[in-house]
C-alpha beads as a LAMMPS data file, in Angstrom:
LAMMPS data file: protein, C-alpha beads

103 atoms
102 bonds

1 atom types
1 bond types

-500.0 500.0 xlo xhi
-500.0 500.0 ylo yhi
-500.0 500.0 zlo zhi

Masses

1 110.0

Atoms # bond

1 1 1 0.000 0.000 0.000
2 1 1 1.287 3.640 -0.778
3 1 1 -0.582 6.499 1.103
4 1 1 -0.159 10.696 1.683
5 1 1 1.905 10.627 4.927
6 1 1 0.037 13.709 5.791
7 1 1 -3.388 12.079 5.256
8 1 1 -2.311 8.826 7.407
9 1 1 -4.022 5.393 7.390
10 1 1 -6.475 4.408 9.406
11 1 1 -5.241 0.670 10.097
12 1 1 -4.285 -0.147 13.601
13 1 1 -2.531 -3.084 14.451
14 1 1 -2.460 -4.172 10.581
15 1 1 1.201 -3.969 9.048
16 1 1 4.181 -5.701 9.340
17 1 1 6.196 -3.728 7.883
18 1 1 6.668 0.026 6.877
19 1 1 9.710 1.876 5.404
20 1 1 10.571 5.259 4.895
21 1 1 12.669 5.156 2.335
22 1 1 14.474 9.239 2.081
23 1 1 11.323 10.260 2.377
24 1 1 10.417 11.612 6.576
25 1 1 12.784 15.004 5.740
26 1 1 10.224 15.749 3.211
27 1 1 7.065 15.611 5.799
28 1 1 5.862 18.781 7.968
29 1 1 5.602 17.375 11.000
30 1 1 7.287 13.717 10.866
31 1 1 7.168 12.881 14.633
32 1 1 3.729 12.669 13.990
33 1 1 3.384 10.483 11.086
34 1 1 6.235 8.149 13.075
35 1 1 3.870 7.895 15.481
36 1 1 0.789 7.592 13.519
37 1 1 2.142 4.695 11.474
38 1 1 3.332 3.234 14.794
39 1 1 -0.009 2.563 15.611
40 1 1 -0.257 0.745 11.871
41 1 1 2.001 -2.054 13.036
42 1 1 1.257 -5.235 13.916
43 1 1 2.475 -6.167 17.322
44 1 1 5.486 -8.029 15.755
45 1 1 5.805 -5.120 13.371
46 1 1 8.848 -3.482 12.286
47 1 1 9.613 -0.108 10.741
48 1 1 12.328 0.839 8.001
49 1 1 13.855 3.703 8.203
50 1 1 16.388 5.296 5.776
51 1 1 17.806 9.168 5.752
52 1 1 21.053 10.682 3.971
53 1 1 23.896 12.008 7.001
54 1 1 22.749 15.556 6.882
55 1 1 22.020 17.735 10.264
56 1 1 17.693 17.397 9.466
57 1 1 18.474 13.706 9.455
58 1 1 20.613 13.741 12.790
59 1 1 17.679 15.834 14.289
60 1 1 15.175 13.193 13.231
61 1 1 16.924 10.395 14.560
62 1 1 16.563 12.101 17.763
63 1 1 13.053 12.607 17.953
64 1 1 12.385 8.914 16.593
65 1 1 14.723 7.387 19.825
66 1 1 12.070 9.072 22.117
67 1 1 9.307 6.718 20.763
68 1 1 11.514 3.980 22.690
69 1 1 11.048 1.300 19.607
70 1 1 13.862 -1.093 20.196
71 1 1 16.636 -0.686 17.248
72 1 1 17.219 -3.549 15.778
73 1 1 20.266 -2.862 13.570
74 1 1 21.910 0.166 11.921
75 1 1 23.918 0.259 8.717
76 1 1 25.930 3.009 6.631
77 1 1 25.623 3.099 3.308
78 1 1 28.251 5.296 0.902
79 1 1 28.128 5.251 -3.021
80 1 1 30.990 6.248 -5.015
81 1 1 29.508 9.690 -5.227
82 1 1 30.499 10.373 -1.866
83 1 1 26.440 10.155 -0.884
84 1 1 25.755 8.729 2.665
85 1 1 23.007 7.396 4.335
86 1 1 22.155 5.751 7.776
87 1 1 19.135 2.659 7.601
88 1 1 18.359 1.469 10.550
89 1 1 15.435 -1.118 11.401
90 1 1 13.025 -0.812 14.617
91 1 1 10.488 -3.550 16.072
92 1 1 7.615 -2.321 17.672
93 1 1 7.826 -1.924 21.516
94 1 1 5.065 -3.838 21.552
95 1 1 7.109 -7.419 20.622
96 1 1 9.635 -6.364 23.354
97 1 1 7.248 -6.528 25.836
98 1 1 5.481 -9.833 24.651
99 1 1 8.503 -11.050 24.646
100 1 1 9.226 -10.690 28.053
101 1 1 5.463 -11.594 29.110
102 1 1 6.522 -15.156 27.759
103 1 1 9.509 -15.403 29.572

Bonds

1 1 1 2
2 1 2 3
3 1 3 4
4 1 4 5
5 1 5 6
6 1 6 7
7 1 7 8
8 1 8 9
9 1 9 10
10 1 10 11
11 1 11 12
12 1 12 13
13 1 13 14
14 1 14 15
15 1 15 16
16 1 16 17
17 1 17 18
18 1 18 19
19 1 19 20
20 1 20 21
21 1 21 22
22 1 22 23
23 1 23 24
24 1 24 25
25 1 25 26
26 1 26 27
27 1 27 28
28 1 28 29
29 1 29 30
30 1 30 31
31 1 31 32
32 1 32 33
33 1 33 34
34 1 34 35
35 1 35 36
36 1 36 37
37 1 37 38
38 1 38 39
39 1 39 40
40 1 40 41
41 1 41 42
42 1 42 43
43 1 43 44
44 1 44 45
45 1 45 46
46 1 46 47
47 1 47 48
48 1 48 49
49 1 49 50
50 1 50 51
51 1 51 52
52 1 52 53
53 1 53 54
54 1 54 55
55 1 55 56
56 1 56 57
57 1 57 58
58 1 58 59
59 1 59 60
60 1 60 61
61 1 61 62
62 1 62 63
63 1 63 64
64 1 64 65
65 1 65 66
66 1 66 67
67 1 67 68
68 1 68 69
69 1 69 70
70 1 70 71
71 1 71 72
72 1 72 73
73 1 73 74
74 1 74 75
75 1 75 76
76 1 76 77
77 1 77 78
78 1 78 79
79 1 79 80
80 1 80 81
81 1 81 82
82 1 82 83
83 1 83 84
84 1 84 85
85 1 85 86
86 1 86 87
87 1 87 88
88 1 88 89
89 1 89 90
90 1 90 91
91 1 91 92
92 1 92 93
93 1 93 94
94 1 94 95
95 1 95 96
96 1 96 97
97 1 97 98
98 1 98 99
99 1 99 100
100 1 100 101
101 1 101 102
102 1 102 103
């Protein structure tokens, strides 16, 4: 599915998997749609995230570490270019904890 990040889907609990691809520098207020889409994944969800090194991409990072998702691995990516960019992959809190309710 492809949707306006600004208009948001209205599908809790439903996807297990979303990605943001270059693409949460572009959108006014992108806390909001992190945490909108949040809400989209499935408990086991996870959520893609990639960015170029730039300071709006350091600043974004930030505010994305204060949703507490647990980080399940980062990785740098260069092209000859001299183009960088961070991915990094995060499971919903929500498998965390039913992780630990199993224990």
């Amino acid at each position: 599915m492809v949707a306006d990040a600004a208009q948001g889907v209205q599908a809790d609990g439903q996807f297990d998997v979303i990605v943001f691809n270059e693409s949460l520098y572009y959108i006014r207020d992108p806390a909001a749609v992190f945490a909108r889409c949040r809400q989209s994944l499935s408990p086991q969800g996870i959520m893609v995230v990639c960015m170029f090194r730039t300071y709006l991409a350091r600043q974004l990072w930030k505010k994305l570490r204060a949703f507490g998702m647990e980080e399940l691995t980062t990785v740098s990516i260069s092209n000859e270019l001299g183009f960088s960019s961070t991915l990094r992959v995060y499971a919903n809190s929500r498998l965390t904890a039913r992780a630990a309710d199993t224990r």
